[in-house]
KETIKOL-797869 format. One record per atom (N, C-alpha, C): residue number from 0; residue in one letter; atom name; x, y, z. Coordinates in nm, 3 decimals, m for minus. Example, Ala and Ser with C-alpha at 12.3 -4.5 7.8 and 13.67 -1.06 7.14 Angstrom:
+-----+------+------+---------+---------+---------+
: pos : code : site :      px :      py :      pz :
+-----+------+------+---------+---------+---------+
:   0 :    A :    N :   1.319 :  m0.569 :   0.780 :
:   0 :    A :   CA :   1.230 :  m0.450 :   0.780 :
:   0 :    A :    C :   1.320 :  m0.330 :   0.780 :
:   1 :    S :    N :   1.285 :  m0.225 :   0.708 :
:   1 :    S :   CA :   1.367 :  m0.106 :   0.714 :
:   1 :    S :    C :   1.290 :   0.003 :   0.787 :
+-----+------+------+---------+---------+---------+
END
This chain:
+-----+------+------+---------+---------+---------+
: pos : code : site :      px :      py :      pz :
+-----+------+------+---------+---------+---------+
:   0 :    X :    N :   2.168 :  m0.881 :  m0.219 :
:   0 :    X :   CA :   2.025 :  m0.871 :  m0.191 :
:   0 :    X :    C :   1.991 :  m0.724 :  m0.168 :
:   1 :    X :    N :   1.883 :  m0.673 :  m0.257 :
:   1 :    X :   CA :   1.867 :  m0.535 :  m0.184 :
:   1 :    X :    C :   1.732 :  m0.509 :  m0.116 :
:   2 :    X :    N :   1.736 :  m0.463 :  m0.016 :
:   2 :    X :   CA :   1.645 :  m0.408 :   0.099 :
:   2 :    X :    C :   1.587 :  m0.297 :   0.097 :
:   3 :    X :    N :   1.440 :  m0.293 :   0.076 :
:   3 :    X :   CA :   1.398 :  m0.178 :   0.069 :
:   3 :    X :    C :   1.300 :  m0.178 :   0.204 :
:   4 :    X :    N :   1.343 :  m0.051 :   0.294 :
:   4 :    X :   CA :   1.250 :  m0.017 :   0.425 :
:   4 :    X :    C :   1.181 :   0.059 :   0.322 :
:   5 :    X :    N :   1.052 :   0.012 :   0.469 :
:   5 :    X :   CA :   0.920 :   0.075 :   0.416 :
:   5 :    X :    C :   0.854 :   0.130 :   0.568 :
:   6 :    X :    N :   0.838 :   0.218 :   0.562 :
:   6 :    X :   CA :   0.744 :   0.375 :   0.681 :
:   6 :    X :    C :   0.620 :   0.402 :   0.653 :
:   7 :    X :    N :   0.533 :   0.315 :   0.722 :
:   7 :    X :   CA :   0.332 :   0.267 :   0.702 :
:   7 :    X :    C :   0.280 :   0.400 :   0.797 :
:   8 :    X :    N :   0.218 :   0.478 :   0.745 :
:   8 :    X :   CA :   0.135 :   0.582 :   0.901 :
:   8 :    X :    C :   0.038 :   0.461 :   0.913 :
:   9 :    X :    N :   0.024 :   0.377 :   1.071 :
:   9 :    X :   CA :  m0.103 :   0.278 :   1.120 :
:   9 :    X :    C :  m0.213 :   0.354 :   1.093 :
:  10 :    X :    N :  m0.229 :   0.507 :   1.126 :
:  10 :    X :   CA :  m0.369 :   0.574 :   1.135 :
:  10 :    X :    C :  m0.442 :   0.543 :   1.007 :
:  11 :    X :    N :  m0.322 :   0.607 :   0.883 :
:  11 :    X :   CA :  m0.331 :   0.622 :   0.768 :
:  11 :    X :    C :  m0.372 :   0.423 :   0.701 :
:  12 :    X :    N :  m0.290 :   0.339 :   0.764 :
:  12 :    X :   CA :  m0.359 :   0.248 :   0.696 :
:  12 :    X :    C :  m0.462 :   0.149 :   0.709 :
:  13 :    X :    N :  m0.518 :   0.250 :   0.868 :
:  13 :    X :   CA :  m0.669 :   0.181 :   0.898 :
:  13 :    X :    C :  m0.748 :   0.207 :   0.778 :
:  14 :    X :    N :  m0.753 :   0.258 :   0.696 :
:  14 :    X :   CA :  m0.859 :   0.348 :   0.603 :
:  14 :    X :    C :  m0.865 :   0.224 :   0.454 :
:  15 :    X :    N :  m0.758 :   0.114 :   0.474 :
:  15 :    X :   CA :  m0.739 :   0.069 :   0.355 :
:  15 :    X :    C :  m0.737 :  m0.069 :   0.410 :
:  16 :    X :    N :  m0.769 :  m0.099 :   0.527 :
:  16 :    X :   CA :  m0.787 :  m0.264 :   0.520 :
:  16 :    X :    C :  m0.921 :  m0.292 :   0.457 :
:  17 :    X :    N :  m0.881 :  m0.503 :   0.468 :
:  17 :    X :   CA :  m1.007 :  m0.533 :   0.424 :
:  17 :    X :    C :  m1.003 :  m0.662 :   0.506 :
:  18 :    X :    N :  m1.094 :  m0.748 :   0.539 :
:  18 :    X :   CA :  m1.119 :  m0.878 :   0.558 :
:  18 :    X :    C :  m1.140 :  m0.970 :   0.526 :
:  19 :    X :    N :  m1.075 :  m1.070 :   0.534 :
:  19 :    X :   CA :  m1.052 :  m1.208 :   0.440 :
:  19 :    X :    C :  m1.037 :  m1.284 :   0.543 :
:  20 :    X :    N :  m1.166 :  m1.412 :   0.542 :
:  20 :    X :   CA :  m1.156 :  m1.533 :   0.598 :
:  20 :    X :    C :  m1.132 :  m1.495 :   0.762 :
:  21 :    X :    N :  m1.191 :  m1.360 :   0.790 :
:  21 :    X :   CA :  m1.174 :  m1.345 :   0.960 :
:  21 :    X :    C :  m1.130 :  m1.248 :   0.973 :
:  22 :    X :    N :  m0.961 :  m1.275 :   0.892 :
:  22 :    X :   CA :  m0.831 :  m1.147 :   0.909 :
:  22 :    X :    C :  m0.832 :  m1.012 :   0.863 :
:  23 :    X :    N :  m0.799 :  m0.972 :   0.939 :
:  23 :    X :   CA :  m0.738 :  m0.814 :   0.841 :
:  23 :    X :    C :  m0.649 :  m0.794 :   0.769 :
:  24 :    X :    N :  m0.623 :  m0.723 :   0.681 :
:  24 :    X :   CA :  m0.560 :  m0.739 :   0.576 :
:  24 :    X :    C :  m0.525 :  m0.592 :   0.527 :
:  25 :    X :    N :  m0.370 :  m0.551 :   0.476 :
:  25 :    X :   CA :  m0.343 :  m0.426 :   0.456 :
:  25 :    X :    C :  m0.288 :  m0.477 :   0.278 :
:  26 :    X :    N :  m0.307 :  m0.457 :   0.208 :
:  26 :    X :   CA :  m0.216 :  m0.494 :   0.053 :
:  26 :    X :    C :  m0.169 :  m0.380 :  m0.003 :
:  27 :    X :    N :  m0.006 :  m0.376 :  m0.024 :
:  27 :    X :   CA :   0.014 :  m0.249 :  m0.095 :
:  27 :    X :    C :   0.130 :  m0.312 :  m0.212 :
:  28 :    X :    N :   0.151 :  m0.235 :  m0.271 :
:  28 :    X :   CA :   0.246 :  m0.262 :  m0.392 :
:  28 :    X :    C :   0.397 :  m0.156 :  m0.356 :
:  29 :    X :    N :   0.487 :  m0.222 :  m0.396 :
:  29 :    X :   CA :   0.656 :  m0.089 :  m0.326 :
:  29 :    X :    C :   0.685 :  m0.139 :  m0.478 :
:  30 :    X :    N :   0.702 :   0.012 :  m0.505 :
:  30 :    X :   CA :   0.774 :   0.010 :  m0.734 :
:  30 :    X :    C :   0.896 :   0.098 :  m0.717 :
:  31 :    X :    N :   0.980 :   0.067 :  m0.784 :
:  31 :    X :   CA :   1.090 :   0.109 :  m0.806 :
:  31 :    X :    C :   1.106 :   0.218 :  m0.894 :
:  32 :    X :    N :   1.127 :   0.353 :  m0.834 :
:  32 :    X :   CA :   1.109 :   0.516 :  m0.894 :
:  32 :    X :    C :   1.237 :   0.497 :  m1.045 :
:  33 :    X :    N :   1.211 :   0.540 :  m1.095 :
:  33 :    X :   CA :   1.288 :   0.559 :  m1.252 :
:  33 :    X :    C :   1.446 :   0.640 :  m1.228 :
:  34 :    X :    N :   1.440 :   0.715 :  m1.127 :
:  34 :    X :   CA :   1.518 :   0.770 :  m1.102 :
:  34 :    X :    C :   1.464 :   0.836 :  m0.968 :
:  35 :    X :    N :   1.580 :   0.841 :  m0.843 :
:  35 :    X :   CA :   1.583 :   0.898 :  m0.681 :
:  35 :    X :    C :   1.486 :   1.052 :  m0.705 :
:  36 :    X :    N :   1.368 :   1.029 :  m0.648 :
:  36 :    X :   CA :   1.346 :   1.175 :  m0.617 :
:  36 :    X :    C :   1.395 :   1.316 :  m0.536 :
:  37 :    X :    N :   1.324 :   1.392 :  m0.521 :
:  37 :    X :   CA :   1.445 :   1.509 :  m0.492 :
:  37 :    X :    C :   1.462 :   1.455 :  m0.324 :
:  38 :    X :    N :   1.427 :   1.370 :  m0.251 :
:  38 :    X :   CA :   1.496 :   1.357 :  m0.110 :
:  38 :    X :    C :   1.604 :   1.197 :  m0.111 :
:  39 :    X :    N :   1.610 :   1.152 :  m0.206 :
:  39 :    X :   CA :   1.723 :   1.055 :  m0.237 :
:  39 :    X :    C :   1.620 :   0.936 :  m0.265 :
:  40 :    X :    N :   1.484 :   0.900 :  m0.264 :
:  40 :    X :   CA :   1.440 :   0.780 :  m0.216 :
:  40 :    X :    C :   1.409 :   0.723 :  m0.338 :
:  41 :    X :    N :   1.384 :   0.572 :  m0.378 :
:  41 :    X :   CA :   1.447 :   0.559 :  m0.510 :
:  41 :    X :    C :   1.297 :   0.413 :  m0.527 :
:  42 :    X :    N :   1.227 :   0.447 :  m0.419 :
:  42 :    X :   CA :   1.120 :   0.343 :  m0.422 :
:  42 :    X :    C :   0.979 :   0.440 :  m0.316 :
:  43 :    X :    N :   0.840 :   0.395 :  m0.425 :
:  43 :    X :   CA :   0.748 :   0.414 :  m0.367 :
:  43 :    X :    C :   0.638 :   0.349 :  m0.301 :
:  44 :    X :    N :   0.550 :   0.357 :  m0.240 :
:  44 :    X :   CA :   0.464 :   0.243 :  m0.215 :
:  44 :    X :    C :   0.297 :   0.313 :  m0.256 :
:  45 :    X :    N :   0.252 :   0.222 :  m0.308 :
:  45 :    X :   CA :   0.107 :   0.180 :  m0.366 :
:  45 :    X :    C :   0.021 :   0.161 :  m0.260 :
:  46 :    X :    N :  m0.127 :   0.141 :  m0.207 :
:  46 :    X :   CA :  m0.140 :   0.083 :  m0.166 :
:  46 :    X :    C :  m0.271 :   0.073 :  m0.217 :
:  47 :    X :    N :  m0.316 :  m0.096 :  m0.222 :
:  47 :    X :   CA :  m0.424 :  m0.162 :  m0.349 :
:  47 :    X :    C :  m0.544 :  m0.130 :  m0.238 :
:  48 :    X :    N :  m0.628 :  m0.076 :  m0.330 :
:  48 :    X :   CA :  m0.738 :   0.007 :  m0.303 :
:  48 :    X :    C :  m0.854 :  m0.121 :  m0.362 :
:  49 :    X :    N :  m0.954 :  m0.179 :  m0.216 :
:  49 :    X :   CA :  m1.024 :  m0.287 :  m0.251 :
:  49 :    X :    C :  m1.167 :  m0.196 :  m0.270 :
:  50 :    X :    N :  m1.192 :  m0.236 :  m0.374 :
:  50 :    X :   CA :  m1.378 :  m0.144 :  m0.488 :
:  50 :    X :    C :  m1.449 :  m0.262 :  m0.357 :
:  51 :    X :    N :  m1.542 :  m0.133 :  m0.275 :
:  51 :    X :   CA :  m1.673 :  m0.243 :  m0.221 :
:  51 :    X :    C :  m1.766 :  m0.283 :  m0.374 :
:  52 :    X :    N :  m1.815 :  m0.383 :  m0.305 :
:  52 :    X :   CA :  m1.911 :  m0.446 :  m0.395 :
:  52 :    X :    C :  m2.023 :  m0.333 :  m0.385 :
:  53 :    X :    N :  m2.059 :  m0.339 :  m0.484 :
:  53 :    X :   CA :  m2.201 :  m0.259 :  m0.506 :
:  53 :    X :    C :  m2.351 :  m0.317 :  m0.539 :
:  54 :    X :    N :  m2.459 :  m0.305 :  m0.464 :
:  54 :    X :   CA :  m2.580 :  m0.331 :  m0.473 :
:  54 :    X :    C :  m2.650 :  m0.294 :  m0.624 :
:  55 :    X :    N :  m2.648 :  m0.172 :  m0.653 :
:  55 :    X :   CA :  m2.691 :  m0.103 :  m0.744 :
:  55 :    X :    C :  m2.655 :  m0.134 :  m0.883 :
:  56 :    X :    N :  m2.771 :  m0.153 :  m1.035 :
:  56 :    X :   CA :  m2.754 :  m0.219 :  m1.096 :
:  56 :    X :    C :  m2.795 :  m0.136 :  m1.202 :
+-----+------+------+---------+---------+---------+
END
């Protein structure tokens, strides 16, 4: 099984919740780098960016 840790800044991911059905909600995507970047780490994380709805037509 392989395990990938993942290191969230909280400050950083107040900026990207959303609310669903009450909850808060953080959604990100972790992809697997093609090859280890230059500090060894061999996975990145995404994090899914929710479009507000827009009024304007």
């Amino acid at each position: 099984m392989d395990i990938v840790e993942v290191s969230l800044n909280m400050a950083e991911l107040q900026n990207h919740t959303f609310e669903y059905e009450g909850e808060t909600f953080v959604k990100f995507n972790v992809a697997k780098l093609k090859e280890p970047d230059q500090y060894g780490k061999t996975h990145t994380v995404y994090v899914s960016v929710k479009e507000q709805d827009s009024d304007e037509s």
